[in-house]
Biopython code that builds the backbone (N, CA, C, O; Angstrom):
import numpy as np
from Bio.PDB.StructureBuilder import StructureBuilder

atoms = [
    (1, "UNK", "N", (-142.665, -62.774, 93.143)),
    (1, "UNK", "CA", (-143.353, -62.676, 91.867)),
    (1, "UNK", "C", (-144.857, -62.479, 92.050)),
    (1, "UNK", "O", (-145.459, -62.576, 93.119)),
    (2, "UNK", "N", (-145.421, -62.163, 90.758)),
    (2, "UNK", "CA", (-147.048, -61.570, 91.361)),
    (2, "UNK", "C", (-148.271, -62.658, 91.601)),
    (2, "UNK", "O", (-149.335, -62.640, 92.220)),
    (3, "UNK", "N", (-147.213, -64.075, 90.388)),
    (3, "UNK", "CA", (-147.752, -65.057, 90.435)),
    (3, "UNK", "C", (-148.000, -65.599, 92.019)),
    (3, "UNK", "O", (-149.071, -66.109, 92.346)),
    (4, "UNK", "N", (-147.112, -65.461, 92.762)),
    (4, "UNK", "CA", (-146.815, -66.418, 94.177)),
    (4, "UNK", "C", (-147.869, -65.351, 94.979)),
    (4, "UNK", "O", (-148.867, -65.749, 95.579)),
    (5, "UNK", "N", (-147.464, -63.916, 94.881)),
    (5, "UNK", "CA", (-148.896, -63.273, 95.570)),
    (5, "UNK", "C", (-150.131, -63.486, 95.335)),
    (5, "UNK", "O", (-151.057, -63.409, 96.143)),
    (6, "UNK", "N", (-150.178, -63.762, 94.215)),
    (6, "UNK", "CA", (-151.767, -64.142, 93.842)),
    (6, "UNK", "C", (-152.182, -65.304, 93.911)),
    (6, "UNK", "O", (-153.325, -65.566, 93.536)),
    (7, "UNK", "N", (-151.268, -66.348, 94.452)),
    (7, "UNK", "CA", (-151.560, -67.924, 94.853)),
    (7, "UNK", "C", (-151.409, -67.831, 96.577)),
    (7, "UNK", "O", (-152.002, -68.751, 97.139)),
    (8, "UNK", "N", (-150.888, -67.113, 97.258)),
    (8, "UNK", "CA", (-150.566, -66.923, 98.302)),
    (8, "UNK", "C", (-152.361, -66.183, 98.986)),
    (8, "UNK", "O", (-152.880, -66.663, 99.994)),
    (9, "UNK", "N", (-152.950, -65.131, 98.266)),
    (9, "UNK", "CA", (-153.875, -64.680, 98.421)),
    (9, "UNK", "C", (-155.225, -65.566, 98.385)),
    (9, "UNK", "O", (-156.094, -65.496, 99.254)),
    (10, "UNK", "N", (-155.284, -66.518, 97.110)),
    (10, "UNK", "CA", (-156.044, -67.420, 96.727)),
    (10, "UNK", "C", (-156.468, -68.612, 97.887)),
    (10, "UNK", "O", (-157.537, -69.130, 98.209)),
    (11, "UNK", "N", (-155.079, -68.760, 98.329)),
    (11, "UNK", "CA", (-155.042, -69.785, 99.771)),
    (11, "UNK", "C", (-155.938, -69.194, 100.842)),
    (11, "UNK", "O", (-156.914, -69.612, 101.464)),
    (12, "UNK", "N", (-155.190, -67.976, 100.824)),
    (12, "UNK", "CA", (-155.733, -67.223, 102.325)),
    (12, "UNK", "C", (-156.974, -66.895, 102.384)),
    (12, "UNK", "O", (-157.555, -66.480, 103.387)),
    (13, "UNK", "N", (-157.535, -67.105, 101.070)),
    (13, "UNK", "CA", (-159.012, -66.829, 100.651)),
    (13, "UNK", "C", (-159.773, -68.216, 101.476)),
    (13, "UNK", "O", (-160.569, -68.224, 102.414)),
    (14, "UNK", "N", (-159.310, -69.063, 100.886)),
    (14, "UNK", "CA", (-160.074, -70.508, 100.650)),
    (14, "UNK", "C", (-159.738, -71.069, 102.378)),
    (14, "UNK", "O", (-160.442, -71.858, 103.008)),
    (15, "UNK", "N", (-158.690, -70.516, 102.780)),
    (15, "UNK", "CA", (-158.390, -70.716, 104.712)),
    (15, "UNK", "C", (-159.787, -70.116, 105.713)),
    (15, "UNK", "O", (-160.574, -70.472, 106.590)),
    (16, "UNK", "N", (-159.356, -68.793, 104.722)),
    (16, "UNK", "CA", (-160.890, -68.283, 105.931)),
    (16, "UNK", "C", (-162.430, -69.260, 105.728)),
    (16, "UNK", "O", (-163.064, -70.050, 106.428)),
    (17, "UNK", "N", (-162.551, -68.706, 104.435)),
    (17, "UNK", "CA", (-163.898, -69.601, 104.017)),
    (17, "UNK", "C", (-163.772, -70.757, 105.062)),
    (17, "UNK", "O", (-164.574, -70.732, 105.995)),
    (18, "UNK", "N", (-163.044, -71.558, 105.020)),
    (18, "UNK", "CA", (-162.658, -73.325, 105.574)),
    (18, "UNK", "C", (-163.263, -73.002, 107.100)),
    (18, "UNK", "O", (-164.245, -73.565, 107.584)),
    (19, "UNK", "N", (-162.395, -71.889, 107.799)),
    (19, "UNK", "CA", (-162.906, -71.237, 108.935)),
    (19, "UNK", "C", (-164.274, -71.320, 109.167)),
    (19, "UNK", "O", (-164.968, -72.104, 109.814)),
    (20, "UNK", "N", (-164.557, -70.113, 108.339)),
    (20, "UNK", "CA", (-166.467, -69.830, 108.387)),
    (20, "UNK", "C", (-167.049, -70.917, 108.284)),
    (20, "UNK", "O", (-167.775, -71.174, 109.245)),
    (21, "UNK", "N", (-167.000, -71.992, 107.135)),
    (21, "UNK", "CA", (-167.708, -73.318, 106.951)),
    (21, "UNK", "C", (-167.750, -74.045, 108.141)),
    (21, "UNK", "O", (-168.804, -74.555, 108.521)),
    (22, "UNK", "N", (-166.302, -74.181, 109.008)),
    (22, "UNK", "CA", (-166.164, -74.843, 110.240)),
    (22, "UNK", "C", (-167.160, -74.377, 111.566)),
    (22, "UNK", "O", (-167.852, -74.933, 112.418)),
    (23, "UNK", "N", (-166.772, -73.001, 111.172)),
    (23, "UNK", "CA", (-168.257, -72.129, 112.418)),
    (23, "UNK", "C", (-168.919, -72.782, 112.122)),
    (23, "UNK", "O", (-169.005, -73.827, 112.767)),
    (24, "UNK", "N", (-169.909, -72.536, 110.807)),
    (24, "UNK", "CA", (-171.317, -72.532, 111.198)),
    (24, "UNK", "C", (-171.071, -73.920, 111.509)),
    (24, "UNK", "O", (-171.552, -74.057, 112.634)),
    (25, "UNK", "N", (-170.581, -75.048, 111.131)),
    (25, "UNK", "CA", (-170.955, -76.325, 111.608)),
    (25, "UNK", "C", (-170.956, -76.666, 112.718)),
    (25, "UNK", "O", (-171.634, -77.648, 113.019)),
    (26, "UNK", "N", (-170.025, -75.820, 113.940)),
    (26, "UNK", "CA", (-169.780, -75.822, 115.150)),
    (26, "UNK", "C", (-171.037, -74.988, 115.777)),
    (26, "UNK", "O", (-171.295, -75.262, 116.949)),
    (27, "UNK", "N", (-171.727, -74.152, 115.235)),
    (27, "UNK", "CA", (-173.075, -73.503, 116.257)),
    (27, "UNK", "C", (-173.969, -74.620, 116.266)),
    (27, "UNK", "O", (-174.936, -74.336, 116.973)),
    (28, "UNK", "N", (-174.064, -75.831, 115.754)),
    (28, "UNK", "CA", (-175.136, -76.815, 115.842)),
    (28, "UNK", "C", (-176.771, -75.717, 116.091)),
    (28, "UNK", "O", (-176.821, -74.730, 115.357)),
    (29, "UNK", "N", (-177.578, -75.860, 116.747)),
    (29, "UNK", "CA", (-178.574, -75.764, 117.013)),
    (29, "UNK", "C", (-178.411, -74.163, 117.386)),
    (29, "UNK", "O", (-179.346, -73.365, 117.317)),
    (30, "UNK", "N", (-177.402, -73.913, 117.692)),
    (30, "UNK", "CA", (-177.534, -72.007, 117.709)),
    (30, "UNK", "C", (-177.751, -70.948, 116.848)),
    (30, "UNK", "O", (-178.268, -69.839, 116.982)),
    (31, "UNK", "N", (-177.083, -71.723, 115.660)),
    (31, "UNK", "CA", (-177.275, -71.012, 114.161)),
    (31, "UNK", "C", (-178.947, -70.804, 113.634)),
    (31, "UNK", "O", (-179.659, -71.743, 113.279)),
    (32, "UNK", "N", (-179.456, -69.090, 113.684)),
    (32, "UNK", "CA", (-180.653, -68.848, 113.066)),
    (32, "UNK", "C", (-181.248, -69.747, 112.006)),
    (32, "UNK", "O", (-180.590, -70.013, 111.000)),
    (33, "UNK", "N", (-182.445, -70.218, 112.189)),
    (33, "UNK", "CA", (-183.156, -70.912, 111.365)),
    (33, "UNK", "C", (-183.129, -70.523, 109.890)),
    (33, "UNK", "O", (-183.261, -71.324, 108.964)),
    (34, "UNK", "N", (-182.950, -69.248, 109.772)),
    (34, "UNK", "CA", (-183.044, -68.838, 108.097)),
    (34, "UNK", "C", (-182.124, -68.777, 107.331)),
    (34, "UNK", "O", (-182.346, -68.673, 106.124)),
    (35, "UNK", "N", (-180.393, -68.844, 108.014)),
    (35, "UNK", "CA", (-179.490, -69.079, 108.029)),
    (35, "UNK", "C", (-179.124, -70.875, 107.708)),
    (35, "UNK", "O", (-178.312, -71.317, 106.896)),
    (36, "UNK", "N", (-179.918, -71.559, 108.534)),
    (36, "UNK", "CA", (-179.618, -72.992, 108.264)),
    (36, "UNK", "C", (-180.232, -73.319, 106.985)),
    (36, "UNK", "O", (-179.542, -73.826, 106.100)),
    (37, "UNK", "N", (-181.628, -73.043, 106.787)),
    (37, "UNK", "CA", (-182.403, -73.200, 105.639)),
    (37, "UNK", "C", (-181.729, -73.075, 104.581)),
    (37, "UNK", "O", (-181.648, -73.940, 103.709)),
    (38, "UNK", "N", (-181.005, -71.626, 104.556)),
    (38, "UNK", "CA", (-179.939, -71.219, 103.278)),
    (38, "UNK", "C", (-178.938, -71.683, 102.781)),
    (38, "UNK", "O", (-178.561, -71.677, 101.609)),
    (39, "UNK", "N", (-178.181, -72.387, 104.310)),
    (39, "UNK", "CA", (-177.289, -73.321, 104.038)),
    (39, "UNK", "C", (-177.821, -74.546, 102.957)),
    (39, "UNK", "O", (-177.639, -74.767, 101.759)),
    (40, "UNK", "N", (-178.430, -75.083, 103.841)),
    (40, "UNK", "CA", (-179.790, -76.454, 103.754)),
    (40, "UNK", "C", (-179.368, -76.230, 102.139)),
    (40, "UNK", "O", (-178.498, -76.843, 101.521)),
    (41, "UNK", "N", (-180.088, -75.360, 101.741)),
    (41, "UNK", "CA", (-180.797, -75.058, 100.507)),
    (41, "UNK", "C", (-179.671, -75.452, 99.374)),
    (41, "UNK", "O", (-180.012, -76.170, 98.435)),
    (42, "UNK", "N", (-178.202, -74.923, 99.492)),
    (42, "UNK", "CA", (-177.352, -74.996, 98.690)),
    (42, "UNK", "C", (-176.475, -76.388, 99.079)),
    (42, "UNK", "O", (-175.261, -76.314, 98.890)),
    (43, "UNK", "N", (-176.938, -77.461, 99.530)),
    (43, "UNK", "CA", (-176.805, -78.717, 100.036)),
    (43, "UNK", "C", (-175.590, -78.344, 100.651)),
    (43, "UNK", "O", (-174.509, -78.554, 100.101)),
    (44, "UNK", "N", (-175.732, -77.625, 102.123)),
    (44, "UNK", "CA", (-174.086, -77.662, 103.009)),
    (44, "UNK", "C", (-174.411, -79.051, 104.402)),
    (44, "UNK", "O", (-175.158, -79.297, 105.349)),
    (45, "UNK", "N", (-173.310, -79.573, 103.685)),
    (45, "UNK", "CA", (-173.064, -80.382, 104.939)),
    (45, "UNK", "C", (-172.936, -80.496, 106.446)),
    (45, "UNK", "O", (-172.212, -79.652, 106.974)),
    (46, "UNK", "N", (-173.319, -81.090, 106.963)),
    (46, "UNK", "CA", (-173.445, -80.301, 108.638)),
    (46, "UNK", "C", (-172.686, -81.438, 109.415)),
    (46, "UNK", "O", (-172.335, -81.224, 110.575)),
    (47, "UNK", "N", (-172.461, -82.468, 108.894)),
    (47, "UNK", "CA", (-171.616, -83.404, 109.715)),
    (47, "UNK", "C", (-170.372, -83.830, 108.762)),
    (47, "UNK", "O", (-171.069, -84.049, 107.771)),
    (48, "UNK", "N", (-169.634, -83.988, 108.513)),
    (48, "UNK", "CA", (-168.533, -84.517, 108.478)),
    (48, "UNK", "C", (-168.021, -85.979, 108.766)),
    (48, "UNK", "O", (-167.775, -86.192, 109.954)),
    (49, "UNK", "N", (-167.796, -87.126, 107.810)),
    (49, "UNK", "CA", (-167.506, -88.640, 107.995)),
    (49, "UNK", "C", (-166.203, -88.317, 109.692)),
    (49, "UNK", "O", (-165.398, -87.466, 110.072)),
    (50, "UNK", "N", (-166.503, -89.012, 109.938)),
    (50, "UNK", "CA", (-164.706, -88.942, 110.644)),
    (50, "UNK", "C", (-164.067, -89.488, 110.193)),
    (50, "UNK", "O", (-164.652, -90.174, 109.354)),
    (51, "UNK", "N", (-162.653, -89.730, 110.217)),
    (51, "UNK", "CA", (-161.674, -90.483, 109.665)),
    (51, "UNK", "C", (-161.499, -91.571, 110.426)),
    (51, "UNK", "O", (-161.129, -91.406, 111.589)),
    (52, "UNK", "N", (-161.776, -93.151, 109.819)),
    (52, "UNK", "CA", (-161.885, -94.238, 110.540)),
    (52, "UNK", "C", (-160.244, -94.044, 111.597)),
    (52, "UNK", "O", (-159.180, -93.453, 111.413)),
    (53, "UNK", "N", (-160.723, -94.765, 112.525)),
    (53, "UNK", "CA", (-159.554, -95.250, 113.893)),
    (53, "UNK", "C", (-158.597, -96.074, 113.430)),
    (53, "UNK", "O", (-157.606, -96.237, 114.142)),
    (54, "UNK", "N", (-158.672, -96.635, 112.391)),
    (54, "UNK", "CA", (-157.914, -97.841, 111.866)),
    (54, "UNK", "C", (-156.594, -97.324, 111.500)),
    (54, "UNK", "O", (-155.517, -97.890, 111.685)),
    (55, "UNK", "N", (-156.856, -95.888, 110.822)),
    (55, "UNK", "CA", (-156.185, -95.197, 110.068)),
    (55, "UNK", "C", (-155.122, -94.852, 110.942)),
    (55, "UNK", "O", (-155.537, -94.103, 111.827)),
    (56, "UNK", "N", (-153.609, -95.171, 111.062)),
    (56, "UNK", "CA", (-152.727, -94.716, 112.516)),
    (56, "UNK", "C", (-151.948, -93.325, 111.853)),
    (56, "UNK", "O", (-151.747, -93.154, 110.651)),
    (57, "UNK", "N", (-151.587, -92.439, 112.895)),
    (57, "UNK", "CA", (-151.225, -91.359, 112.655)),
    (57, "UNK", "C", (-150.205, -90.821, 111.963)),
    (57, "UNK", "O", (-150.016, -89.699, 111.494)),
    (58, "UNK", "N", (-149.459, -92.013, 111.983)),
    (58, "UNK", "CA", (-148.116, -91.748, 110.936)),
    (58, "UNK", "C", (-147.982, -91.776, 109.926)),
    (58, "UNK", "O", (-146.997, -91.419, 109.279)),
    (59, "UNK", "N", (-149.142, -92.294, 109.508)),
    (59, "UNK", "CA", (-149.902, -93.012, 108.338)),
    (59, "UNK", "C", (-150.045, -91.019, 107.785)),
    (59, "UNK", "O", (-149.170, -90.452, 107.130)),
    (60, "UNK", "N", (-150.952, -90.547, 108.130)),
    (60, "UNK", "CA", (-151.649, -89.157, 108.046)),
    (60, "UNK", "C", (-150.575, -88.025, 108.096)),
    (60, "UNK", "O", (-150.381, -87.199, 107.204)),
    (61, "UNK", "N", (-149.949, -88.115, 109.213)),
    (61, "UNK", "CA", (-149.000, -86.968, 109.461)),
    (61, "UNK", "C", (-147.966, -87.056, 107.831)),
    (61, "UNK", "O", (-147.700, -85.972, 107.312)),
    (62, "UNK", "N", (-147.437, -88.397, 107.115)),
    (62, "UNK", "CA", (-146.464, -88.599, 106.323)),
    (62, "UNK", "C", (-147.441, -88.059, 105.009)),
    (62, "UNK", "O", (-146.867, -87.349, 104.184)),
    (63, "UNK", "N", (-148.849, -88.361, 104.795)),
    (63, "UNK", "CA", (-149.884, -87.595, 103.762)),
    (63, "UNK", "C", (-149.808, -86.025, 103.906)),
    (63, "UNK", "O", (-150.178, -85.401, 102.912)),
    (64, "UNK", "N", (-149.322, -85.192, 105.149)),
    (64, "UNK", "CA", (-149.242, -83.828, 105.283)),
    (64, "UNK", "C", (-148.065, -83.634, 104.773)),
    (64, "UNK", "O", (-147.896, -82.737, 103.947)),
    (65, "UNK", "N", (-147.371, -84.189, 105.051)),
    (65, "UNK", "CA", (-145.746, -84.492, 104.508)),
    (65, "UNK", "C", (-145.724, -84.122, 103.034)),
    (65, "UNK", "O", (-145.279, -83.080, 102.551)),
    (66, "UNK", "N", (-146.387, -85.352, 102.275)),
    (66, "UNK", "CA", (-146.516, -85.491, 101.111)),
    (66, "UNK", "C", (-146.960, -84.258, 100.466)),
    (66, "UNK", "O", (-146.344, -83.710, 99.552)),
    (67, "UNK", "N", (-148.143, -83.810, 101.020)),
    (67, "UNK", "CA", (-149.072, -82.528, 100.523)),
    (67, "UNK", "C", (-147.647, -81.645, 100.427)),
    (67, "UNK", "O", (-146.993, -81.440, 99.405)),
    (68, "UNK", "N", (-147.406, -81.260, 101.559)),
    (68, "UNK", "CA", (-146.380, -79.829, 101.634)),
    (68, "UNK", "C", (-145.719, -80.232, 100.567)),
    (68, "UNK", "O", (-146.236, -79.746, 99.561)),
    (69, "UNK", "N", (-144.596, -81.055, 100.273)),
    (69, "UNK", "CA", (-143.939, -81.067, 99.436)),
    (69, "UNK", "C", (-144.141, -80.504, 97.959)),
    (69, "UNK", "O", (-143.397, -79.877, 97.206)),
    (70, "UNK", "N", (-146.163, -81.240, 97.784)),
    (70, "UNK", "CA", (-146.213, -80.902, 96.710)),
    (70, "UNK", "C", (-146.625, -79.724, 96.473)),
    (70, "UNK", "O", (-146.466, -79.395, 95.297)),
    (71, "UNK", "N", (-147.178, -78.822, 97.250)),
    (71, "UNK", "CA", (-147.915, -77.756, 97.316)),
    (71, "UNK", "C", (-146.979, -76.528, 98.257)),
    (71, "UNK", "O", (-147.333, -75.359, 98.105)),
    (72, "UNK", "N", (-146.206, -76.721, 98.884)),
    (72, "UNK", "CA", (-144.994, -75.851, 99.423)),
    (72, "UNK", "C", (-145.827, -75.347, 100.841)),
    (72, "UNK", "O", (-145.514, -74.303, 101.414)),
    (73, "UNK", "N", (-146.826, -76.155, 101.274)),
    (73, "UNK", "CA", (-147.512, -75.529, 102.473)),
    (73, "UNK", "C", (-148.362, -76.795, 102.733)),
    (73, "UNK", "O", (-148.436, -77.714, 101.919)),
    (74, "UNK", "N", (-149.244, -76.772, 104.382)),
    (74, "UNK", "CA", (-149.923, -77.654, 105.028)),
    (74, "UNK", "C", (-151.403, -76.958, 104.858)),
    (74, "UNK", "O", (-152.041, -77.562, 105.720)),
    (75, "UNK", "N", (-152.370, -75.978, 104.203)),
    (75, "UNK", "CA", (-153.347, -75.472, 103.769)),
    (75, "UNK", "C", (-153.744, -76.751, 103.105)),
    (75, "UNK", "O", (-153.303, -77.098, 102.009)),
    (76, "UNK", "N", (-154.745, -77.555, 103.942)),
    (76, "UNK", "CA", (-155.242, -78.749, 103.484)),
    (76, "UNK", "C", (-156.971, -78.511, 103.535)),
    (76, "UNK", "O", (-157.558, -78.546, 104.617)),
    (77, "UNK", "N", (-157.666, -78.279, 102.298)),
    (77, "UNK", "CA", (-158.903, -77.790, 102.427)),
    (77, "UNK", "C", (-159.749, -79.113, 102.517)),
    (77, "UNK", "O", (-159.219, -80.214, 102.369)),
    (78, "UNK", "N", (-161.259, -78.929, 102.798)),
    (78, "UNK", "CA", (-161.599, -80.123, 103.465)),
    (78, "UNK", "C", (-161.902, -81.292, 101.909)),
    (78, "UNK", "O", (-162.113, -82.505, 101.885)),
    (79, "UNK", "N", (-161.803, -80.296, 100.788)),
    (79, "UNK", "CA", (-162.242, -80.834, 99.729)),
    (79, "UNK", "C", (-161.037, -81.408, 99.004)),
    (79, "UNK", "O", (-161.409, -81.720, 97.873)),
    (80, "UNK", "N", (-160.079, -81.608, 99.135)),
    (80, "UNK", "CA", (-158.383, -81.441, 99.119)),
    (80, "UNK", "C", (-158.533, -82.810, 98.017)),
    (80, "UNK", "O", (-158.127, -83.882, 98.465)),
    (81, "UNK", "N", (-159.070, -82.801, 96.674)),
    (81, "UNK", "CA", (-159.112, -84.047, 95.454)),
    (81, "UNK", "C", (-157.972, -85.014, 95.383)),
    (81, "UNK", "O", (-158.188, -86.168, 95.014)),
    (82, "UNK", "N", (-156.737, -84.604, 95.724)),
    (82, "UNK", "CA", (-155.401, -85.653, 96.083)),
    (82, "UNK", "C", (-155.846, -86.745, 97.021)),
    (82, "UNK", "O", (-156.265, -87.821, 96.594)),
    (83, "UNK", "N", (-155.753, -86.463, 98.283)),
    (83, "UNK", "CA", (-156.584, -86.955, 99.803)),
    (83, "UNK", "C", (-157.451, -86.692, 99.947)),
    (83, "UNK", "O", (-157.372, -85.861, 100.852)),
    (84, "UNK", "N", (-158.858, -86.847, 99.556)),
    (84, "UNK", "CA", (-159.989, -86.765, 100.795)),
    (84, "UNK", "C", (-160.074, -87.102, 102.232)),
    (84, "UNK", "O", (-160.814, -86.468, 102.985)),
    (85, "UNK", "N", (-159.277, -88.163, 102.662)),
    (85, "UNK", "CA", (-159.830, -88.189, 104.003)),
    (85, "UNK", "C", (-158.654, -87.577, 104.340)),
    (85, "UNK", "O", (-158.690, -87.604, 105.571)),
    (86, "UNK", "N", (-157.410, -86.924, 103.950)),
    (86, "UNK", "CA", (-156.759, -85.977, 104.360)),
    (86, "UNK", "C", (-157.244, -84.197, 104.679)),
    (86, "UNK", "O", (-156.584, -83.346, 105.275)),
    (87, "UNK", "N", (-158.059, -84.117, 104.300)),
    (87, "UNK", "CA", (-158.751, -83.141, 104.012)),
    (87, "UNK", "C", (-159.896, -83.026, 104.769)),
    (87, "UNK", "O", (-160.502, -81.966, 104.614)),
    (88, "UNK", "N", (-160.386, -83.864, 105.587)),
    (88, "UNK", "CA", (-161.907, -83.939, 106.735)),
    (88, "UNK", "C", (-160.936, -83.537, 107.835)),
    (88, "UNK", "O", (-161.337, -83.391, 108.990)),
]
sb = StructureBuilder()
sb.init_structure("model")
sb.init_model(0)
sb.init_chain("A")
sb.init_seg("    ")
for serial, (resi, resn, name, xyz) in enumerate(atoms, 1):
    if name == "N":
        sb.init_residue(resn, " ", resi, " ")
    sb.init_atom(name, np.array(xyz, "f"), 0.0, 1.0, " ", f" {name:<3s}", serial, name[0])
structure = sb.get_structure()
């Protein structure tokens, strides 16, 4: 249906972006100064909380679980309003 292509597309949109966002956070100190500024500017985050240690994995893996079910896929964006710390 054209609906499922156009939700299927929407994902694959918001995957790459997730990508790119992940680069630049990974060039740390390599990324051009006018480039960071721009980031800077539109308040982009450059570190990321980690997900406390406390948290055990089965715990997380059964929240991916959950997601798929509800969403028919593991495309877990970092902003993901269900889970947040599923989503870092």
């Amino acid at each position: 249906p054209a609906r499922s292509l156009q939700n299927s597309r929407y994902y694959e949109a918001k995957k790459q972006l997730a990508m790119w966002v992940n680069n630049q956070r990974n060039k740390g100190t390599t990324i051009r100064e006018e480039r960071k500024k721009r980031l800077d500017s539109i308040g982009f985050t450059w570190k990321l909380r980690a997900t406390p240690i406390s948290v055990d994995w089965e715990v997380r893996f059964q929240e991916l679980v959950d997601c798929k079910q509800v969403h028919g896929n593991c495309d877990v964006s970092q902003g993901y309003k269900a889970n947040k710390a599923l989503g870092i």
